[in-house]
N, CA, C and O atoms as a GROMACS GRO file, in nm:
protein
  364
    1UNK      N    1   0.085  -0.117   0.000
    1UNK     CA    2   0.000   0.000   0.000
    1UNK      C    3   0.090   0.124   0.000
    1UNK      O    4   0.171   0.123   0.092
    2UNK      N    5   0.095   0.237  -0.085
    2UNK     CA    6   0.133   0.354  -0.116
    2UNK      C    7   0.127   0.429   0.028
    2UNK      O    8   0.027   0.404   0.096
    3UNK      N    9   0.224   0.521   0.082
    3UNK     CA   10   0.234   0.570   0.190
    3UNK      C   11   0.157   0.720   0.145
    3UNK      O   12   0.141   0.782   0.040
    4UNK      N   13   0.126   0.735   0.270
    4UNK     CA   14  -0.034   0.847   0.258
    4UNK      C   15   0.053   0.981   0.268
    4UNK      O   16   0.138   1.003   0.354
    5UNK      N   17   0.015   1.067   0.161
    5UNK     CA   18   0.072   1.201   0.064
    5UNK      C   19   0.025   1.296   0.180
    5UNK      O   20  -0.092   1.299   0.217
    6UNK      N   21   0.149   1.392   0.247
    6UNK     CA   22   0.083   1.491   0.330
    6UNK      C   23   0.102   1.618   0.268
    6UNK      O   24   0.220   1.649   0.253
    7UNK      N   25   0.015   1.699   0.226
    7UNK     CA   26   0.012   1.818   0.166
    7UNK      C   27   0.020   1.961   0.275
    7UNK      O   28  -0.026   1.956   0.389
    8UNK      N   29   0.071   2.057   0.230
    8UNK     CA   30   0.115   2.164   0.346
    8UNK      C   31  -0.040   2.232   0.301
    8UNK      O   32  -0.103   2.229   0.195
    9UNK      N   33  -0.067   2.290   0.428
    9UNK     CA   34  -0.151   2.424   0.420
    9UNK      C   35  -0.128   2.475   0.271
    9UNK      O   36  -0.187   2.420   0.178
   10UNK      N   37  -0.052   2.569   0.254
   10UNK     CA   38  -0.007   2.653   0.181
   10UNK      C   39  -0.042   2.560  -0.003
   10UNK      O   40  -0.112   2.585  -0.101
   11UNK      N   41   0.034   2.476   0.029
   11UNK     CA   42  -0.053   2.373  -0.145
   11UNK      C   43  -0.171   2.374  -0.099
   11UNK      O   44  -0.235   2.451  -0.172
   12UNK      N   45  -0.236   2.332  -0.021
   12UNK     CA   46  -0.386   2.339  -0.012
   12UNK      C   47  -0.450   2.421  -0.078
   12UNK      O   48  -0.511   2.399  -0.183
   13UNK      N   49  -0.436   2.563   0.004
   13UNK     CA   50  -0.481   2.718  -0.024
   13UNK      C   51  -0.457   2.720  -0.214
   13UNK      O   52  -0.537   2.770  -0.292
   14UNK      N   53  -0.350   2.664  -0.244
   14UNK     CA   54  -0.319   2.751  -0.386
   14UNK      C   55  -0.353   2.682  -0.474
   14UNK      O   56  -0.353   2.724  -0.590
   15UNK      N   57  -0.400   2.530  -0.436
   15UNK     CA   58  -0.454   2.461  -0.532
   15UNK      C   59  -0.585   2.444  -0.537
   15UNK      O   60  -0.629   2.375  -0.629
   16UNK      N   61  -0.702   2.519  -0.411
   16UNK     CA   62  -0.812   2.557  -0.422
   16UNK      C   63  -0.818   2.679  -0.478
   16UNK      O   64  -0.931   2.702  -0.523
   17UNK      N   65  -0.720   2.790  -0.497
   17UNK     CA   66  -0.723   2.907  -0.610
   17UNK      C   67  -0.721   2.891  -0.734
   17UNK      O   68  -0.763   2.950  -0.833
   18UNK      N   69  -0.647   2.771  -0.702
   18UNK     CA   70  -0.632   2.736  -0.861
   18UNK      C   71  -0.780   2.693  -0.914
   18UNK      O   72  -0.838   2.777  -0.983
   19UNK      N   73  -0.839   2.585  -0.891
   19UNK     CA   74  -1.007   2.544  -0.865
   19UNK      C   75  -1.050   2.641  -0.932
   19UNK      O   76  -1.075   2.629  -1.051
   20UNK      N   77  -1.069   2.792  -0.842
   20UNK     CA   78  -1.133   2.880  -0.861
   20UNK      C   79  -1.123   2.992  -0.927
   20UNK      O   80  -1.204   3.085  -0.938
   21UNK      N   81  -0.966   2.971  -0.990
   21UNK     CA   82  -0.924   3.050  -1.113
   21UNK      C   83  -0.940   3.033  -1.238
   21UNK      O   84  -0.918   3.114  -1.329
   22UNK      N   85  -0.996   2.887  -1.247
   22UNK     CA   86  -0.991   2.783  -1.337
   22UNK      C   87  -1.104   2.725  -1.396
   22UNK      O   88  -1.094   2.676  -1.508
   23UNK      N   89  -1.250   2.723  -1.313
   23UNK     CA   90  -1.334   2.689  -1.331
   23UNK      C   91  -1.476   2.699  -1.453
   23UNK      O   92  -1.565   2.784  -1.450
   24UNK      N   93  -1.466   2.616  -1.525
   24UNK     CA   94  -1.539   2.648  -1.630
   24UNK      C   95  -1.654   2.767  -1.567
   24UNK      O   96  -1.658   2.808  -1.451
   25UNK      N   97  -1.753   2.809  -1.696
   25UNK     CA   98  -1.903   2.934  -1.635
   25UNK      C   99  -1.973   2.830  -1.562
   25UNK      O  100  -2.006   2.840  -1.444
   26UNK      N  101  -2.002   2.685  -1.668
   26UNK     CA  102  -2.071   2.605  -1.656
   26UNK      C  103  -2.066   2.480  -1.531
   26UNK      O  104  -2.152   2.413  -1.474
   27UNK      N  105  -1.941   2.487  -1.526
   27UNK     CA  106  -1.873   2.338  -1.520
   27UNK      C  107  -1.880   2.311  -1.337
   27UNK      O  108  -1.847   2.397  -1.255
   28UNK      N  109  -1.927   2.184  -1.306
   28UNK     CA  110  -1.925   2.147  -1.177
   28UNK      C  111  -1.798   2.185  -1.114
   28UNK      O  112  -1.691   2.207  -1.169
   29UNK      N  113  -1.834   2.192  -0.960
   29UNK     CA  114  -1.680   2.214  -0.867
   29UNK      C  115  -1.604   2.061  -0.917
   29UNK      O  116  -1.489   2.064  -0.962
   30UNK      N  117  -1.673   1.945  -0.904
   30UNK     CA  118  -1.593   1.815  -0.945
   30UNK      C  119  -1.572   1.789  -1.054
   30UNK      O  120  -1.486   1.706  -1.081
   31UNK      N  121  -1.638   1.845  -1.140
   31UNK     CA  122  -1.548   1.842  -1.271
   31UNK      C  123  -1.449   1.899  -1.317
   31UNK      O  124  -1.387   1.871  -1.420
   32UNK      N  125  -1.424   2.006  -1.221
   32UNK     CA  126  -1.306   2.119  -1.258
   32UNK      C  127  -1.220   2.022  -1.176
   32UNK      O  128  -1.109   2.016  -1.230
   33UNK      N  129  -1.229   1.926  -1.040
   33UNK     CA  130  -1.119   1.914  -0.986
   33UNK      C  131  -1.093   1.752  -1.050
   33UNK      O  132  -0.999   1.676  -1.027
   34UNK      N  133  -1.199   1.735  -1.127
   34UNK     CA  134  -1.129   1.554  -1.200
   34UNK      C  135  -1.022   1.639  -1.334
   34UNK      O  136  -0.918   1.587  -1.376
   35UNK      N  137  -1.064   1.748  -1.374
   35UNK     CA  138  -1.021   1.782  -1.504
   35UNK      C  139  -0.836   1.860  -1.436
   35UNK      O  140  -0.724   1.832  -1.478
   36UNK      N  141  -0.873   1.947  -1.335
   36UNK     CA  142  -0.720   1.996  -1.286
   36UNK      C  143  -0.626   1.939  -1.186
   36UNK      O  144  -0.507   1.968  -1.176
   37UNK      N  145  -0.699   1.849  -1.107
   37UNK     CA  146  -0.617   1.713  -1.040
   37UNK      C  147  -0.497   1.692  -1.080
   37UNK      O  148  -0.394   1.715  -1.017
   38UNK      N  149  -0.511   1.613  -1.263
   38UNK     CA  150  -0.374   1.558  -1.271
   38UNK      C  151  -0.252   1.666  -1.312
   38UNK      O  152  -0.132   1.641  -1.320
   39UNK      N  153  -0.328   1.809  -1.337
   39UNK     CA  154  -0.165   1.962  -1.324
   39UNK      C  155  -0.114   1.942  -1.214
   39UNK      O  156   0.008   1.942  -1.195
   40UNK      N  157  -0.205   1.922  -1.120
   40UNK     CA  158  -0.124   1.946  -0.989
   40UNK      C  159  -0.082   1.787  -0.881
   40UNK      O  160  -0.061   1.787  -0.760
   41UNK      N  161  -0.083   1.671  -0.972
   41UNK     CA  162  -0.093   1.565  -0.908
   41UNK      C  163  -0.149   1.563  -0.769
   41UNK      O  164  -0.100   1.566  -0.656
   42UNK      N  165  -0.290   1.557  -0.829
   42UNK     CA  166  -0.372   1.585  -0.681
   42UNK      C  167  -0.449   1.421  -0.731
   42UNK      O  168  -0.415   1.358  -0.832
   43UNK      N  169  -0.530   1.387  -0.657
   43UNK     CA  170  -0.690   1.279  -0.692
   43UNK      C  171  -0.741   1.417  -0.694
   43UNK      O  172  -0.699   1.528  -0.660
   44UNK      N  173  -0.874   1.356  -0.761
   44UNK     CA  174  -0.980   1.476  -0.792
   44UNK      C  175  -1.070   1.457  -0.636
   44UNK      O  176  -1.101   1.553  -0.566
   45UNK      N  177  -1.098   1.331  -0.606
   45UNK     CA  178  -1.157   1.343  -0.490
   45UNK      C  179  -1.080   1.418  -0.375
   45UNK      O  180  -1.151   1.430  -0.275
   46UNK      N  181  -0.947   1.475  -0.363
   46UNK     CA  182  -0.885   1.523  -0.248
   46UNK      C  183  -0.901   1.641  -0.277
   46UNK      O  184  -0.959   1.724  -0.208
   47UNK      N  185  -0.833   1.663  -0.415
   47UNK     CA  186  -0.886   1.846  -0.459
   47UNK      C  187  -1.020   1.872  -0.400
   47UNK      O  188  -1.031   1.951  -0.306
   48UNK      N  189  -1.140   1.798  -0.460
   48UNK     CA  190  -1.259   1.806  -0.423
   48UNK      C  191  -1.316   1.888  -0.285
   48UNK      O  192  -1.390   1.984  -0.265
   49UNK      N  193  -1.218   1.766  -0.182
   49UNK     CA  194  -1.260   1.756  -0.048
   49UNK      C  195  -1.173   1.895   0.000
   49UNK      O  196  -1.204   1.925   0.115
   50UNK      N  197  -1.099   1.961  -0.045
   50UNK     CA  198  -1.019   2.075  -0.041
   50UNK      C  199  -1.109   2.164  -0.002
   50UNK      O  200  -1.131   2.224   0.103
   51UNK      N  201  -1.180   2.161  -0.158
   51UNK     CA  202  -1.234   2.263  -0.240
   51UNK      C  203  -1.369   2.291  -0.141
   51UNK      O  204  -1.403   2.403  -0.101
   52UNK      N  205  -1.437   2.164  -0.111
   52UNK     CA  206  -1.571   2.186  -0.031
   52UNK      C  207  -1.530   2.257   0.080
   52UNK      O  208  -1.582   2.364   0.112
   53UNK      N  209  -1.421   2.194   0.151
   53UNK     CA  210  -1.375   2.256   0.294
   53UNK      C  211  -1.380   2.410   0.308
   53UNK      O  212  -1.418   2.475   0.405
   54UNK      N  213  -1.336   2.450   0.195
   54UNK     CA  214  -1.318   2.566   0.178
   54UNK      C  215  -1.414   2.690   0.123
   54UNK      O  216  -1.402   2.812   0.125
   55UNK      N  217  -1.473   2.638   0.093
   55UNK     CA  218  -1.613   2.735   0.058
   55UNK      C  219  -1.680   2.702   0.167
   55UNK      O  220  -1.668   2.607   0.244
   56UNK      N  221  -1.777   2.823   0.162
   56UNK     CA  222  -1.840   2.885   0.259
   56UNK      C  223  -1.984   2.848   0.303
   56UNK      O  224  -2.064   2.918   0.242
   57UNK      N  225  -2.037   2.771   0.377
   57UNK     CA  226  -2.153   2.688   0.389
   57UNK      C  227  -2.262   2.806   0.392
   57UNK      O  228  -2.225   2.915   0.436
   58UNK      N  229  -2.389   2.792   0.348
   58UNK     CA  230  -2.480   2.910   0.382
   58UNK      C  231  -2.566   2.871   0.503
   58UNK      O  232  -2.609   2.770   0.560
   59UNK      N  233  -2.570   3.022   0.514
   59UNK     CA  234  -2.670   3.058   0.688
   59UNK      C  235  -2.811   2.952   0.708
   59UNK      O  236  -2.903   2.973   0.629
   60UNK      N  237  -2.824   2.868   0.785
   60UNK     CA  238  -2.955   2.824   0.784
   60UNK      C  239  -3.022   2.948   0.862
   60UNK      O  240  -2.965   3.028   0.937
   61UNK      N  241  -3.144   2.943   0.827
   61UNK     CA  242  -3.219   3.080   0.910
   61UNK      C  243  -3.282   3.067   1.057
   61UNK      O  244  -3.388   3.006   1.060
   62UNK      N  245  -3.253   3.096   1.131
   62UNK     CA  246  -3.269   3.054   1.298
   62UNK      C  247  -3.382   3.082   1.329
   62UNK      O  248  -3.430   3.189   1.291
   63UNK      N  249  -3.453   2.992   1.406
   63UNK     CA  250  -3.588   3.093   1.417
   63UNK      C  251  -3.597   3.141   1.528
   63UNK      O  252  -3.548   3.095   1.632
   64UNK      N  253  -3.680   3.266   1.510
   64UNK     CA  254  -3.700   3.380   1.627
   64UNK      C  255  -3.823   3.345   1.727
   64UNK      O  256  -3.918   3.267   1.735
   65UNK      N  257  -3.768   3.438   1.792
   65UNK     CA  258  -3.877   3.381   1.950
   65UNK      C  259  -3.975   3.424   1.904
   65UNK      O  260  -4.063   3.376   1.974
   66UNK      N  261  -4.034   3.503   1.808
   66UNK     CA  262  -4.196   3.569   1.779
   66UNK      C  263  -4.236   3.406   1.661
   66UNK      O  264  -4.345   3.349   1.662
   67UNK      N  265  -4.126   3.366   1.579
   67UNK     CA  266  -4.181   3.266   1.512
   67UNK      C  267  -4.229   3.129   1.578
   67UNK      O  268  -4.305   3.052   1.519
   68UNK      N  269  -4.173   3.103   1.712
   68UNK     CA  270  -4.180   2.994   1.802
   68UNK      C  271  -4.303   3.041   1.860
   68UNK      O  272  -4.402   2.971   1.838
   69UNK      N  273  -4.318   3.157   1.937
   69UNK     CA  274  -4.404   3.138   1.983
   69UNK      C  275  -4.581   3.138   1.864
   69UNK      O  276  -4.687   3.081   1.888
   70UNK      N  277  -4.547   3.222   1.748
   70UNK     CA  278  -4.666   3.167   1.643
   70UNK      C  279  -4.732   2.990   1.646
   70UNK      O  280  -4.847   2.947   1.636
   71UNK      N  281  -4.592   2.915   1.665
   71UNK     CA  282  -4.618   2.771   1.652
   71UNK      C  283  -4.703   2.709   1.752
   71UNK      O  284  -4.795   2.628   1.740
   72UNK      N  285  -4.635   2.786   1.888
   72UNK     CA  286  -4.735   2.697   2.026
   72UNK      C  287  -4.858   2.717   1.949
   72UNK      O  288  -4.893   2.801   1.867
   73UNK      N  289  -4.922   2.597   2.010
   73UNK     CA  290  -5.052   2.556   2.011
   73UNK      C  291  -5.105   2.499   1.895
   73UNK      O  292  -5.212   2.440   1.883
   74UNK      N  293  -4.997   2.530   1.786
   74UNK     CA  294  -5.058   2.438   1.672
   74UNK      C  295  -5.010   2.359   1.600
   74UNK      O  296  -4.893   2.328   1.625
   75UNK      N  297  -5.085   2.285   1.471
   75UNK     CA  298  -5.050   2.162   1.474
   75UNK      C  299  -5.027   2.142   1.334
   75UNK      O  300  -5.101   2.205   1.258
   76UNK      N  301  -4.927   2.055   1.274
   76UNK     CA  302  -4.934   2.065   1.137
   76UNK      C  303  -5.000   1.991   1.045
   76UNK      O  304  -4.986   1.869   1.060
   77UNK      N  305  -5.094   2.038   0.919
   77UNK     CA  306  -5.116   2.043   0.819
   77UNK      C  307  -5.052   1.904   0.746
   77UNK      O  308  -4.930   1.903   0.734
   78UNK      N  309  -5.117   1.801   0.703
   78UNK     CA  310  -5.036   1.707   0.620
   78UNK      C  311  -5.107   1.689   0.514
   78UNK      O  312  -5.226   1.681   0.545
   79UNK      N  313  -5.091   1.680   0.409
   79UNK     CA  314  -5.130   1.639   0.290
   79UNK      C  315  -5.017   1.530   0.160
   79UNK      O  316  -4.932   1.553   0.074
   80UNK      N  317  -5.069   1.442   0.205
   80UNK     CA  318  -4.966   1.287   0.158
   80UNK      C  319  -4.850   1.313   0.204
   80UNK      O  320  -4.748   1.326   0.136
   81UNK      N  321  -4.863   1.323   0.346
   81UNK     CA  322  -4.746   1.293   0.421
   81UNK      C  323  -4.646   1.440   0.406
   81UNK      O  324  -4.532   1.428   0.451
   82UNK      N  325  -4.669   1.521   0.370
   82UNK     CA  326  -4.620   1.666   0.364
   82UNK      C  327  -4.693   1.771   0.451
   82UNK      O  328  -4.812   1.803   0.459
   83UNK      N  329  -4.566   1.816   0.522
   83UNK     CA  330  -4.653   1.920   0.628
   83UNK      C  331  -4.696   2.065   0.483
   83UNK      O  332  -4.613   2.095   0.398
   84UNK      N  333  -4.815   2.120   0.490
   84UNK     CA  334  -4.821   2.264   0.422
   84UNK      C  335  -4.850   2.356   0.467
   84UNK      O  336  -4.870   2.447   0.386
   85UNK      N  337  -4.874   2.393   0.637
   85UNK     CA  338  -4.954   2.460   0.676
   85UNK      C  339  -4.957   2.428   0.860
   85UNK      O  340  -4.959   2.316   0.911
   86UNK      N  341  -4.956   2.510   0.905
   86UNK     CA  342  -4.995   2.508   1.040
   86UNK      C  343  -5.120   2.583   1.095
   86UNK      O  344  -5.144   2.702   1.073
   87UNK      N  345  -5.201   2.492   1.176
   87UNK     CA  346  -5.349   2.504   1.233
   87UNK      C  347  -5.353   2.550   1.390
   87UNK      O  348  -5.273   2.502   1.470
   88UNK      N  349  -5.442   2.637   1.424
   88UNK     CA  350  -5.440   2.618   1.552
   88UNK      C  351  -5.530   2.459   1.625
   88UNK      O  352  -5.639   2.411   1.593
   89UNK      N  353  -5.423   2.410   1.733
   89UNK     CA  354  -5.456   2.284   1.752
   89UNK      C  355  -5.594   2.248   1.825
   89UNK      O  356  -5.624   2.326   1.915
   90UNK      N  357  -5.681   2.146   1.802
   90UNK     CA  358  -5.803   2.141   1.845
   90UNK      C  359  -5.780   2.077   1.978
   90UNK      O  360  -5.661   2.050   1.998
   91UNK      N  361  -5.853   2.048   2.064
   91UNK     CA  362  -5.780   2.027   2.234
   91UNK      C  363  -5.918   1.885   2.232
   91UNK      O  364  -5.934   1.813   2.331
   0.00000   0.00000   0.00000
């Protein structure tokens, strides 16, 4: 078994610039890193896992104490197994 490749910070950083210097208009993040992998003798799956690390996850939206408290007391709405709607709950 091949002894496991340790890459510095610094290649990290410049070969996710590269990614993103590089990247087709169109073209998937994994297709740019199966297609620029072998410039930089990377796997595309490690570039990949670089590349995800490194971008920026988006905000889930938190909910507020006025939206929690809208919810007490009611109950949700299903239609084939999909919530659509919240009711006030019948007791």
């Amino acid at each position: 078994m091949p002894a496991k490749k340790e890459y510095t910070a610094e290649f990290k950083e410049q070969s996710v610039r590269f990614v993103f210097e590089h990247i087709e208009a169109e073209e998937s993040r994994y297709s740019a890193c199966a297609r620029l992998g072998p410039k930089l003798n990377v796997k595309a799956v490690t570039l990949y896992n670089w590349v995800k690390h490194a971008t920026p996850k988006p905000l889930k939206a938190a909910a507020t104490a006025g939206s929690l408290e809208e919810l007490k007391g009611t109950a949700p709405v299903l239609v084939d197994g999909w919530c659509v709607k919240f009711q006030a709950a019948v007791a």
